[in-house]
N, C-alpha and C positions, 0 to 999 in steps of 0.2 A: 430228483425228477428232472434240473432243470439237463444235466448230464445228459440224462438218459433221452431225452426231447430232441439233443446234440445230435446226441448216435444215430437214432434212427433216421435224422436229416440225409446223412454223410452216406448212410447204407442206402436211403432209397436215391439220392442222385445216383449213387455209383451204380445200382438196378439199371436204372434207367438210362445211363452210357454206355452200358457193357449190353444192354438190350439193342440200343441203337448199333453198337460196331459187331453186333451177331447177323445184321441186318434185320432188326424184325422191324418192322412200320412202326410210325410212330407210335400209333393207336396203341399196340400193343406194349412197347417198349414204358409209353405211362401207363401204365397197367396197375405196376407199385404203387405209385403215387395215390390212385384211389383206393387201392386195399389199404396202405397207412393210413388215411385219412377219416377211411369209414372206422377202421379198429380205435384212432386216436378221439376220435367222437362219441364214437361208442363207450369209453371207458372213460371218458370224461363226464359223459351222462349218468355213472355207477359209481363215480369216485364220490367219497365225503371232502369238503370242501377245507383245505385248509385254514383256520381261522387267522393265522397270520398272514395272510393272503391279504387279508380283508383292509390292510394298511399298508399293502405294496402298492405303488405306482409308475409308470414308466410315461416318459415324456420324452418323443421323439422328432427329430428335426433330421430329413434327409439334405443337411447342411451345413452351415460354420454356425455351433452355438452361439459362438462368441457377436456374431450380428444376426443373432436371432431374440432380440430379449425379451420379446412377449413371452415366449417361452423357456425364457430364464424365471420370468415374474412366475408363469405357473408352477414350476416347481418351485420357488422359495412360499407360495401360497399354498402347497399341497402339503412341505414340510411345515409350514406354522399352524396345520390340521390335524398335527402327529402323523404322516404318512411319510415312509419310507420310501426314494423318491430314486428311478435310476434315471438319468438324463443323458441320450445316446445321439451323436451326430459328432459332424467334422469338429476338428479340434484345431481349425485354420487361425484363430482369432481368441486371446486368454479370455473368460468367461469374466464377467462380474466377479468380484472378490466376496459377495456378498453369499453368493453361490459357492465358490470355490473353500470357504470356511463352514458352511452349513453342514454339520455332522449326520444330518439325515439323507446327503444327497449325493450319490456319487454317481462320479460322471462314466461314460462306456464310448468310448472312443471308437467310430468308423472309419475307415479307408475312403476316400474317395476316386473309384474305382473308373477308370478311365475305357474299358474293353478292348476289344480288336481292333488294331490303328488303318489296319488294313484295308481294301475294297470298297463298294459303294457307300456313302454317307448314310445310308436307311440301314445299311448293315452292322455299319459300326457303332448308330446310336442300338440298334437290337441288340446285341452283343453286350453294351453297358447295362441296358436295362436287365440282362438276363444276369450280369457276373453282380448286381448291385442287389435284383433280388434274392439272389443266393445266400449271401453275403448278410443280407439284413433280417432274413429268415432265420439264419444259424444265431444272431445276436440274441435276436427276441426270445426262439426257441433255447436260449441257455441261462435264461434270467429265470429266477425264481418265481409262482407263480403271482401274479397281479390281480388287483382289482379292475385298477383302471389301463389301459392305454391312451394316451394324448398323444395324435399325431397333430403333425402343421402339415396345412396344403395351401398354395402350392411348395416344395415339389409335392406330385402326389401318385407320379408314373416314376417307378413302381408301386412307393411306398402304400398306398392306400389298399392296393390289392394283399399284399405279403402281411402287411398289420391285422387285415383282415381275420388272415387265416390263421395267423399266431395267437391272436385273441380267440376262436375260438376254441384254438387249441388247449391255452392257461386259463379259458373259463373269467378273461375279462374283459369288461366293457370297454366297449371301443368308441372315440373321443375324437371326429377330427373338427382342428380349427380351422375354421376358412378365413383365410387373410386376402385370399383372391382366388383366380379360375389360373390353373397352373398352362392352361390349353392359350389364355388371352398373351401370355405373357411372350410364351413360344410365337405365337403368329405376329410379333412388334418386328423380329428378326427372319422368319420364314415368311409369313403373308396367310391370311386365314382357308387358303385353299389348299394349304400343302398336306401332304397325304399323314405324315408325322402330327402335322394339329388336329386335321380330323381323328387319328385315332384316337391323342391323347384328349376331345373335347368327349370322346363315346365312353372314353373309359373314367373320366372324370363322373361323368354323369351316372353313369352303370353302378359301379363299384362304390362311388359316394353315396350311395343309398344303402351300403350295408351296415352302415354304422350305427351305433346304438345312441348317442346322442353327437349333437353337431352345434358347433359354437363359429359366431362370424361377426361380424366387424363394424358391420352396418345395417341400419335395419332396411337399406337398398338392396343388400345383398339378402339379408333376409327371406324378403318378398319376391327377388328372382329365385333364390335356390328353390321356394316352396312352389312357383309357378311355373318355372319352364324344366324343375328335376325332380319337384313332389318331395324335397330333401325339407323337413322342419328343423330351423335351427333355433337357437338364444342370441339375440344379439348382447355381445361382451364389447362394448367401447375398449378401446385401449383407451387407460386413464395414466397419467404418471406417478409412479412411485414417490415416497417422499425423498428419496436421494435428489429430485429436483424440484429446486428451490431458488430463490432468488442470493446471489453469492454477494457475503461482503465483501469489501472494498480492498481489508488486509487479505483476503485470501483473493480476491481478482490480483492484486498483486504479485504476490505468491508464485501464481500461475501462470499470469503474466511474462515473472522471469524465468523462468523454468523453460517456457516456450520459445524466449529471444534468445536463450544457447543454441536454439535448434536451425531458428527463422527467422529471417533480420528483421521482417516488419515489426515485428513486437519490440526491438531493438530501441530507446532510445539513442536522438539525433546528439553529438558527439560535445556540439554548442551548447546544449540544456543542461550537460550536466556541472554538477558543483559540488564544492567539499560538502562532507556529510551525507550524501545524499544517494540511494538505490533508486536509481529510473527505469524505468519502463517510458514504450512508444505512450501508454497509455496513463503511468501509474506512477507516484513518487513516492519515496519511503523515507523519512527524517531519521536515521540511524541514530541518533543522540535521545530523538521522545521515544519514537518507534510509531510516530501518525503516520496514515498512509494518506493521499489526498491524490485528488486526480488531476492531471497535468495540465495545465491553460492551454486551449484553443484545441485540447487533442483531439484526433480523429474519431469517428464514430464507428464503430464498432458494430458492424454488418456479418453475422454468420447466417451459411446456409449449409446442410450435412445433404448429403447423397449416399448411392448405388452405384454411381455411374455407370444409372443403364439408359437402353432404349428409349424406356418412359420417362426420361427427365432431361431436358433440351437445354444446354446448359450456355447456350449460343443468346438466350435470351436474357440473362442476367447481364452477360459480357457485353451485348449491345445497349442493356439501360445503362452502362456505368461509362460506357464512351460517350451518353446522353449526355450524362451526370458530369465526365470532366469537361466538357462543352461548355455545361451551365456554369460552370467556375470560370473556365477561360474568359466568361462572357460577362464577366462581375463579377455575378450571385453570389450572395452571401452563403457559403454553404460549409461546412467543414471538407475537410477531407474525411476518405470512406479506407478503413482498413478492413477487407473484405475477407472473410476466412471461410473458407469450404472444405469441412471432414469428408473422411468415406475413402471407403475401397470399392474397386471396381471396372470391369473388361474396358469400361471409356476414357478412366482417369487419363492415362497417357496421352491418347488423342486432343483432350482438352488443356492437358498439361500445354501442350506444345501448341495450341492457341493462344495460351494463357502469356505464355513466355515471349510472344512473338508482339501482346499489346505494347506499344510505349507510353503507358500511364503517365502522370504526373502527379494526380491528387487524388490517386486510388493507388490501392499496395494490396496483392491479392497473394494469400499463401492457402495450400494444400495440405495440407496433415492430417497425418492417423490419431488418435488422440484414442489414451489408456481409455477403460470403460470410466475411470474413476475420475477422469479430468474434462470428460464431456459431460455432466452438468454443471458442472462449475464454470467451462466456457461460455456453454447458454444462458447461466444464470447472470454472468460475466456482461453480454451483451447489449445493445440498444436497439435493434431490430434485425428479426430472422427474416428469411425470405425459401419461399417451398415453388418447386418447378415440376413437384411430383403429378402425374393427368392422369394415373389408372391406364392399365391395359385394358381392364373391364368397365372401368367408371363407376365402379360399385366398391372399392375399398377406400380407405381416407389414411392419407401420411400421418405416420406414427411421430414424425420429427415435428408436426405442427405440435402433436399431444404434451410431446417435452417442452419445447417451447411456449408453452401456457404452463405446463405446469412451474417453469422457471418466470411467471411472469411477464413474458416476453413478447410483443405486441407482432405480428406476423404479414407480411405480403404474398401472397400464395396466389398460383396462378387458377383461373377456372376450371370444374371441371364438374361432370354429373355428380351428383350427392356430398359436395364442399361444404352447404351449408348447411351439414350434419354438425361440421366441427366452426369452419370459421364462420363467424359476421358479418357482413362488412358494414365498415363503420361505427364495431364494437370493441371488438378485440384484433380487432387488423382490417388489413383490407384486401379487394381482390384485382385480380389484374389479368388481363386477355390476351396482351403483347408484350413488347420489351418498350416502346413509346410510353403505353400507358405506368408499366413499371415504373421507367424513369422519372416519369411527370409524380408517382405518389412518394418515390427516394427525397425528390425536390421540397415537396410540400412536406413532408415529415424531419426532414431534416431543416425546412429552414429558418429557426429558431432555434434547434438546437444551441447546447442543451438547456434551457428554457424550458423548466414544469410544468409551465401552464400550457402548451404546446399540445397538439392533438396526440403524438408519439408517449406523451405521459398519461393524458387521456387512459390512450387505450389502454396502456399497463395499470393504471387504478381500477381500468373496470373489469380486469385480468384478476385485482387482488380482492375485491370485493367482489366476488363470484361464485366463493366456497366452492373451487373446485373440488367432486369426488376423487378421491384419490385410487392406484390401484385394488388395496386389500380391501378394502369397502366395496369398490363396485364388484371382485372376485367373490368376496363371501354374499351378496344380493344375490347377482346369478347362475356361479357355477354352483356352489354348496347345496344349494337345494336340490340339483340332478343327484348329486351322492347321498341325502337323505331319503330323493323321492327312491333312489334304486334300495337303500339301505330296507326300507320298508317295504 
């Protein structure tokens, strides 16, 4: 079937090309397209429903899987359901291993299709959308039939219209998650009047109501999608899986060195070291017991992960830590800050070459890509994250605070609409409006370090005493009962 779903794709485009270069108008040249549609409906409403059907599911990300892990977590939750799980998007970034071994789930690799390089800028993003839904049509229409469909939006121009129609092509429910408005995201870079956003906010809103259920991030988002799109959704917290955790001290080491082949800061200094002994900036190893113990006076250990995009200002972090080596210069008792910032992303370079141009003294700031499998073990690693994420819409909540509590890890995150979904302040982290204000709470939380009784410990006991929900617990509360209530 799914073959034959292929074929008829390939015959009605080519219909409709060879209509166009006969000259007939458009009108009539799509002529095919709804005679296939109304027959592919029509005999989908007469067909008997395949029962192995009933445990297919497909999980779609018009994106790089590999930094898309919400929807890694739904597929490894779909396969510990017994469902047969196909996971299709870019293949920019290695997935989690944990997915990559999962015998129920394999992955279907997309292009990402770049269109006509040519002529006006409205022309050439048309041109991607149109070679993108081709392309993602032929995918869908050649998978076996499904129960479910999961798409993520944003992106959702094409993807929400094309899933649309594939679903009800294969006779399945169609699933989008809402992580944000794909329309807000575009307008950070074009501006909300431009003709591109307006279309893409009409089509977000049009099309996202054809979906048969809708899962979203926050219950802010929640309550706009139902008031200003009539869209009812579930709100699904992202919770953290248990891959993150708080990391021992022999395996902070571990990682440690692993990381100072790559990156000098992690390198210990040249004078510290002694016979017997594996250093780290951070970390010492007794090669004769094999203790690992952490280094006297060492630096604190500041991570923050990004996108580097638009919506994360990254000019603010850099001006608290010139706060910060000020406050040193100036006495204070404070450690030094080894600052690490993950992620890929269109800004990295531009901030690189910021980054490069500071002349620190008691800050050491490195860049790195980090496997999926060595970024909880970093955060778990750490003594305070810091989040610069503001929403494009104000209605979704950073997924890097989520890992970071779930690794116990106490958090400074900047303000922004619906924050106090996730953080506290003055429970499990704190909040910040500026780079002054930032700097003034690095100061106070650091300066005791590392001293337990200290607010920055504080906050991690009340991180650990919290009983966080974890991923598969909050997934089986409230996706599973949509595929029970549908089951019934």
């Amino acid at each position: 079937m799914a073959d034959a779903n292929a074929a008829v794709l390939l015959v009605t485009v080519s219909l409709v090309l060879l209509g166009l270069l006969a000259g007939l108008s458009l009108s009539w040249a799509l002529l095919p397209v709804a005679v296939v549609a109304f027959i592919f409906v029509l005999a989908r409403s007469l067909k008997a429903r395949d029962e192995s059907a009933l445990l297919n599911a497909c999980v779609l990300v018009l994106g790089d899987l590999g930094r898309s892990p919400r929807m890694q977590y739904h597929a490894l939750s779909l396969s510990r359901h017994g469902y047969n799980v196909t996971l299709v998007g870019f293949l920019g970034t290695k997935p989690h291993q944990d997915v990559l071994e999962d015998d129920r789930i394999d992955i279907i690799p997309i292009s990402e299709l770049k269109g006509i390089q040519v002529g006006p800028k409205i022309f050439r993003y048309a041109s991607k959308v149109v070679f993108q839904s081709i392309q993602l049509l032929y995918v869908l229409l050649k998978l076996e039939d499904q129960a479910y469909i999961f798409l993520q939006n944003p992106p959702g121009l094409p993807s929400i219209a094309v899933t649309w129609l594939a679903s009800r092509f294969c006779g399945a429910q169609f699933v989008i998650d809402w992580h944000n408005y794909g329309y807000s995201i575009m307008a950070l870079s074009l501006g909300e009047k431009h003709p591109i956003v307006k279309v893409a906010k009409w089509y977000e809103k049009f099309f996202g109501r054809f979906s048969d259920h809708n899962l979203c991030v926050t219950n802010a988002m929640r309550h706009d999608l139902q008031k200003n799109w009539n869209i009812r959704a579930t709100t699904l917290y992202d919770k953290p899986p248990s891959i993150f955790r708080e990391t021992p001290l022999h395996i902070q080491h571990e990682l440690f060195f692993r990381l100072a082949s790559a990156y000098p800061p992690f390198r210990a200094s040249d004078e510290n070291s002694r016979q017997n002994e594996e250093q780290t900036a951070l970390t010492v190893l007794n090669t004769k017991t094999g203790e690992v113990t952490s280094v006297a006076g060492r630096p604190a250990l500041l991570i923050s992960s990004t996108s580097w995009t638009e919506d994360e200002d990254f000019s603010v972090l850099l001006k608290a830590l010139e706060d910060y080596e000020r406050f040193i210069e100036a006495k204070e008792s404070l450690p030094s800050i080894l600052c690490v910032i993950t992620g890929k992303g269109p800004l990295k370079d531009h901030y690189k070459k910021i980054i490069d141009s500071k002349n620190f003294k008691h800050v050491k700031i490195c860049t790195p890509w980090l496997e999926a499998e060595d970024y909880p073990l970093l955060l778990g690693s750490a003594d305070l994250g810091v989040c610069l994420h503001t929403s494009s819409s104000g209605l979704d909540l950073p997924m890097k605070v989520v890992d970071m509590f779930g690794c116990c890890l106490p958090v400074c995150a900047i303000d922004f609409q619906c924050l106090d979904e996730l953080v506290k302040h003055e429970e499990n982290g704190l909040i910040f409006k500026d780079s002054s204000e930032l700097s003034q709470q690095l100061k106070m939380l650091f300066s005791d370090f590392p001293n337990e009784q200290g607010k920055l410990n504080l906050f991690r006991n009340n991180l650990r005493e919290s009983g966080q929900q974890r991923w598969d617990e909050n997934w089986d509360h409230n996706v599973l009962p949509l595929f029970k209530e549908h089951c019934d």
